[in-house]
C-alpha positions in Angstrom: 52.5 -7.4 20.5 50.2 -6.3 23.2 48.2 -3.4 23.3 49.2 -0.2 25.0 47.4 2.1 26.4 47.4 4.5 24.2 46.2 2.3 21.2 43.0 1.3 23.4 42.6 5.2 23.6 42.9 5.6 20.2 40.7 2.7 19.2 38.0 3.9 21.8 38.3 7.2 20.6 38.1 5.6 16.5 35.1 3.8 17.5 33.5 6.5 19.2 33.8 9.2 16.1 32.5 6.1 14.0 29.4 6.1 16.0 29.2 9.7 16.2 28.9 9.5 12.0 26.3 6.6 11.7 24.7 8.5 14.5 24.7 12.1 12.1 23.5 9.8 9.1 20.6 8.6 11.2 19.4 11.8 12.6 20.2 13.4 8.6 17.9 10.1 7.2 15.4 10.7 9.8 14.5 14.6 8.7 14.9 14.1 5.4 11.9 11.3 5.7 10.0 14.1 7.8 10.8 16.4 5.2 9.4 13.9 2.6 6.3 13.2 4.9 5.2 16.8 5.5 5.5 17.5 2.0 3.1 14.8 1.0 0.6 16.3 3.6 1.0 19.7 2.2 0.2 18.2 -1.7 -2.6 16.1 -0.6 -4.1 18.7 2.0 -3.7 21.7 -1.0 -5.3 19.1 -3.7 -8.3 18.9 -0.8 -8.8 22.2 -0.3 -8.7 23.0 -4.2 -11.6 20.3 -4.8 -13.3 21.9 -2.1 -13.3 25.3 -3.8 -14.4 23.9 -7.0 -16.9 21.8 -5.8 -17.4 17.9 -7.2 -18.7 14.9 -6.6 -18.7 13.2 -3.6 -17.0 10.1 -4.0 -14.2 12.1 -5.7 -13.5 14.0 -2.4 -13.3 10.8 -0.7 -10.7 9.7 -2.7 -8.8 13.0 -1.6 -10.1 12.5 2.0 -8.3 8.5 1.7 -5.3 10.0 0.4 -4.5 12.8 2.6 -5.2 10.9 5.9 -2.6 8.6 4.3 -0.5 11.4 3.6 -0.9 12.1 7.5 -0.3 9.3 8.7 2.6 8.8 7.2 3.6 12.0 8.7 2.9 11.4 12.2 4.6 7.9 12.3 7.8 9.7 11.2 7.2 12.1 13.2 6.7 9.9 16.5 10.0 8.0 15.0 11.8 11.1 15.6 10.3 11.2 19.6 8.0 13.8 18.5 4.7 12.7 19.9 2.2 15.9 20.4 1.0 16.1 16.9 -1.5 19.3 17.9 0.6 21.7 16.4 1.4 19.9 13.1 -2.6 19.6 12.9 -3.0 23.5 12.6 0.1 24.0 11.0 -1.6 22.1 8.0 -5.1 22.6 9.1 -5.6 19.3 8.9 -9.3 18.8 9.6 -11.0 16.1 11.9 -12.9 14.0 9.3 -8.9 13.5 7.5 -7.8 12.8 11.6 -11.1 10.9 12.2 -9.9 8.4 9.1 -5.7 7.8 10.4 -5.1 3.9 10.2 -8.0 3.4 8.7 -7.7 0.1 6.1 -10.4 -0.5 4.0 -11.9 -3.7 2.0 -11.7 -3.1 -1.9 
């Protein structure tokens, strides 16, 4: 039996609210990572500022340093996943400072 007309409505219209849902998924996935991300550069940026207060050593701090400009990076590839590419704002919402910037992508030899 052919098709009518209004059955390829109706299946353009299915396949377009199907879309619409993996499309609402997508967007719900992609600010729950961001969610994820900027809470991993609040910890590791809190945990710097705390050893900073107290005082240490200074190859302790550089493991915090390591760790939160992971943290960050993290953060701003989600972030540029989501078409957000200005990160200036994120950087004082977190007061992120430049040695932690100065160190993003940074892979080092153990």
């Amino acid at each position: 039996m052919p098709m009518t007309a209004e059955d390829i409505i109706a299946l353009k219209m299915a396949l377009k609210a199907g879309f619409t849902t993996i499309e609402t998924e997508i967007v719900g996935e992609k600010a729950s990572s961001l969610g994820q991300q900027g809470r991993a550069v609040e910890t590791a940026m809190d945990a710097l500022r705390a050893f900073d207060a107290a005082g240490g050593d200074r190859e302790e701090r550089l493991v915090l340093v390591r760790a939160a400009a992971k943290a960050v990076w993290g953060y701003f590839v989600t972030r540029e996943s989501c078409g957000m590419r200005d990160h200036r704002e994120a950087i004082k919402l977190y007061g992120i400072p430049g040695e932690v910037l100065a160190r993003l992508g940074v892979v080092e030899r153990i």
